[in-house]
Phi, psi and omega in degrees: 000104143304124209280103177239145185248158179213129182252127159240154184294309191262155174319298202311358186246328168295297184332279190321303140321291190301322186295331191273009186258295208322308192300351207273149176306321178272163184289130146329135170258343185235167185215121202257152185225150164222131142238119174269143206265300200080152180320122166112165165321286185292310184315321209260277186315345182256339140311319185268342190284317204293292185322316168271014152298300196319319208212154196239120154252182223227298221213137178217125153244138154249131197222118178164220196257154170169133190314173177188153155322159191285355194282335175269172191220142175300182157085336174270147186259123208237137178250069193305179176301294219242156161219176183176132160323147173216021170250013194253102167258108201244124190282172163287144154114356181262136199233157186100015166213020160324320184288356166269005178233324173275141191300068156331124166249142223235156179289353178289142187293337166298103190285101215181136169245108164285143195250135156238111179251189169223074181201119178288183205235146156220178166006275172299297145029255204297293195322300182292353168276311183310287186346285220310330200269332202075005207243092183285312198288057195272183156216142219234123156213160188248017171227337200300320194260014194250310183283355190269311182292358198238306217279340180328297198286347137232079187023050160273122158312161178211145170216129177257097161271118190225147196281089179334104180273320196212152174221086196304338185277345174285348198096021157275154162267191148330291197305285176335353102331311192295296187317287187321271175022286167314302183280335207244077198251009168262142197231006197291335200294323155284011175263321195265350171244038110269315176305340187278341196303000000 
């Protein structure tokens, strides 16, 4: 049995999450905690920093919604590689800031990078990020690679799951976001690839 700490950003994804482990059909194999990180950066490291005071966990999931690339379809559920800032501008040569530039590697099976800022993204955004990077598969969020750093410094795994809401180079928006959001509240697909973990 594993210990999982599971961050979620919005009320509506702790919701979301508590329903489906409270729904799964099977005795739970793990023993699970929520907490929500709330929006941003700082808000997601200072939730996994209090929490893995509290308590010795096994697995930090990051779990909820998040834009993507044209490369995604909404609705799919993606367990990227890697995760990384992608707002970090770092001059050369200056050392002692690596964890703001180098890539966290995540337990997920996706060939997919997740990005973290603290900027929602649009179109252009994501083109020039892809660009910088090199990177067609992506995924866009504002906690994920926040919660890597903390769980990173005491050797703690992270897998990051996340559901696609919008995909701005296709032309979605806000409303468009609102809208998934709204309709697509089952999360069991993320209760069953921890319990496989």
């Amino acid at each position: 049995m594993k210990n999982i700490l599971v961050i979620t950003p919005m009320a509506a994804e702790q919701e979301n999450m508590l329903q489906a482990l409270n729904n799964y059909p099977n005795p739970l194999l793990n023993s699970y905690t929520i907490r929500r990180g709330y929006v941003g950066k700082v808000y997601a490291a200072a939730a996994t920093a209090l929490a893995m005071e509290e308590e010795r966990y096994d697995l930090v999931a990051v779990v909820g919604y998040a834009a993507a690339s044209k490369e995604f379809s909404t609705g799919d559920v993606v367990c990227p590689r890697e995760a990384r800032y992608h707002d970090a501008r770092v001059p050369a040569g200056l050392d002692g800031v690596s964890f703001l530039t180098d890539p966290y590697k995540l337990e997920g099976k996706d060939d997919a990078v997740i990005y973290t800022g603290d900027s929602f993204v649009g179109k252009e955004m994501i083109e020039e990020i892809k660009e910088r990077f090199s990177t067609p598969r992506a995924l866009f969020d504002m906690e994920a690679t926040a919660v890597c750093q903390i769980a990173a410094q005491r050797g703690v795994p992270v897998v990051v799951m996340k559901m696609v809401s919008d995909t701005p180079e296709k032309g979605c928006d806000a409303d468009s976001f609102e809208r998934f959001v709204t309709e697509h509240t089952d999360f069991s697909a993320f209760v069953e690839i921890l319990e496989q973990m």
